[in-house]
N, C-alpha and C positions, 0 to 999 in steps of 0.2 A: 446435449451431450458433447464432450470436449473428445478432440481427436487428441493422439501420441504426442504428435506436434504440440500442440496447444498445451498439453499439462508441463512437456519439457519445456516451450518459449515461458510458460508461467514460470517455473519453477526457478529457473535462467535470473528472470526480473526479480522473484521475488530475494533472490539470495543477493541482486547487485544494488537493489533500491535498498534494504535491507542495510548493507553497508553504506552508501550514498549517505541513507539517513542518520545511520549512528555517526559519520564522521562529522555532521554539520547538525546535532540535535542540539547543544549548548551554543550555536549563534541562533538556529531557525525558533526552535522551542527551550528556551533557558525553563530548567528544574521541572524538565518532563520528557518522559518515557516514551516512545514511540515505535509501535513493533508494527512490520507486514506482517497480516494473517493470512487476506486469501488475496489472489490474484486472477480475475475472469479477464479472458481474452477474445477477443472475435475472431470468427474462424478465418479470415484474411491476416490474419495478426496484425493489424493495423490501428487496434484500441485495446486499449487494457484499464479497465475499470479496478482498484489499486485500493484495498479495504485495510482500514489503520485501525487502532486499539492505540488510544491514548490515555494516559496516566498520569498526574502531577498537577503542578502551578498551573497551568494553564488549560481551561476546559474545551472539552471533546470537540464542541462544533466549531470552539475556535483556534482548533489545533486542525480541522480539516480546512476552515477558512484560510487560515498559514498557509498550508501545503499546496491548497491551490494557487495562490498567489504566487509561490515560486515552481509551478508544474514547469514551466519553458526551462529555468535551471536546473531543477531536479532531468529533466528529459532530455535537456545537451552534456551532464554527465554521465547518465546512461546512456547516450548514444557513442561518447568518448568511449564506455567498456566494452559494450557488446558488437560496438559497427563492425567487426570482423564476422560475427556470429550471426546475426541478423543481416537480411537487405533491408530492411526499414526499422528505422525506432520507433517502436507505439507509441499515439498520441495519450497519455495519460488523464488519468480523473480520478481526487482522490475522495473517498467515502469513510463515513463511521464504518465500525465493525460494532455493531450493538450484540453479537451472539451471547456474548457473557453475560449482560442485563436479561437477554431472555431465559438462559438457564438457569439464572437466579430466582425468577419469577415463578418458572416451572418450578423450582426446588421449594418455593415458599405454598406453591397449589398442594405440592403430592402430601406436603408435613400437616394440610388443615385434616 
C-alpha cells in the first residue's frame, strides 16, 4: 500500500518522465508512441519502477530495451527538474505495461 508521499513523488515523476520522453521520442524511438502509465515507488523513494505502453515502428520489448539503455540519461534529466523537489532522484527501471493486452484478453473470454 503506497503512502501520500509516494502517490504525490509518483505522480511528480510520472508527469516530468512523461515530458522527458515526448521531447526526445523522435531521436530515442523514431515513429513511436510512448506514454507513462503507472509509476511504483519504494517507500524510501529511492526506486521507481517506471511501466511504458509502447505503440508504433518499433516493438514493445524493444522499445523497453531503448529506454533502459538510456535510464542514466533519462534519470540526469529528471534529476535537472525535480533536484529542488526531491533530496534524491530515483534510481529508475523501465517495464512493459502489458494491462491493455490483458483486458483484451479478458474482453475476448466474456464474448465466448
Amino acid at each position: 500500500m503506497s503512502t501520500i508521499r509516494q502517490n504525490k513523488v509518483a505522480k511528480l515523476l510520472q508527469k516530468e518522465l512523461s515530458n522527458i520522453l515526448q521531447l526526445n521520442t523522435n531521436e530515442w524511438f523514431p515513429g513511436t508512441m510512448v506514454s507513462v502509465t503507472i509509476i511504483r515507488i519504494s517507500p524510501d523513494l529511492s526506486f521507481a519502477k517506471v511501466y511504458l505502453s509502447i505503440f508504433g515502428k518499433i516493438e514493445p520489448k524493444e522499445g523497453i530495451r531503448l529506454a533502459n539503455s538510456r535510464v542514466s540519461e533519462v534519470r540526469g534529466a529528471l534529476g535537472k527538474i525535480v533536484g529542488k523537489q526531491l533530496r534524491i532522484t530515483p534510481e529508475l527501471a523501465f517495464y512493459l505495461d502489458d494491462s491493455i493486452d490483458y483486458v483484451e484478453e479478458i474482453e475476448e473470454l466474456l464474448k465466448k
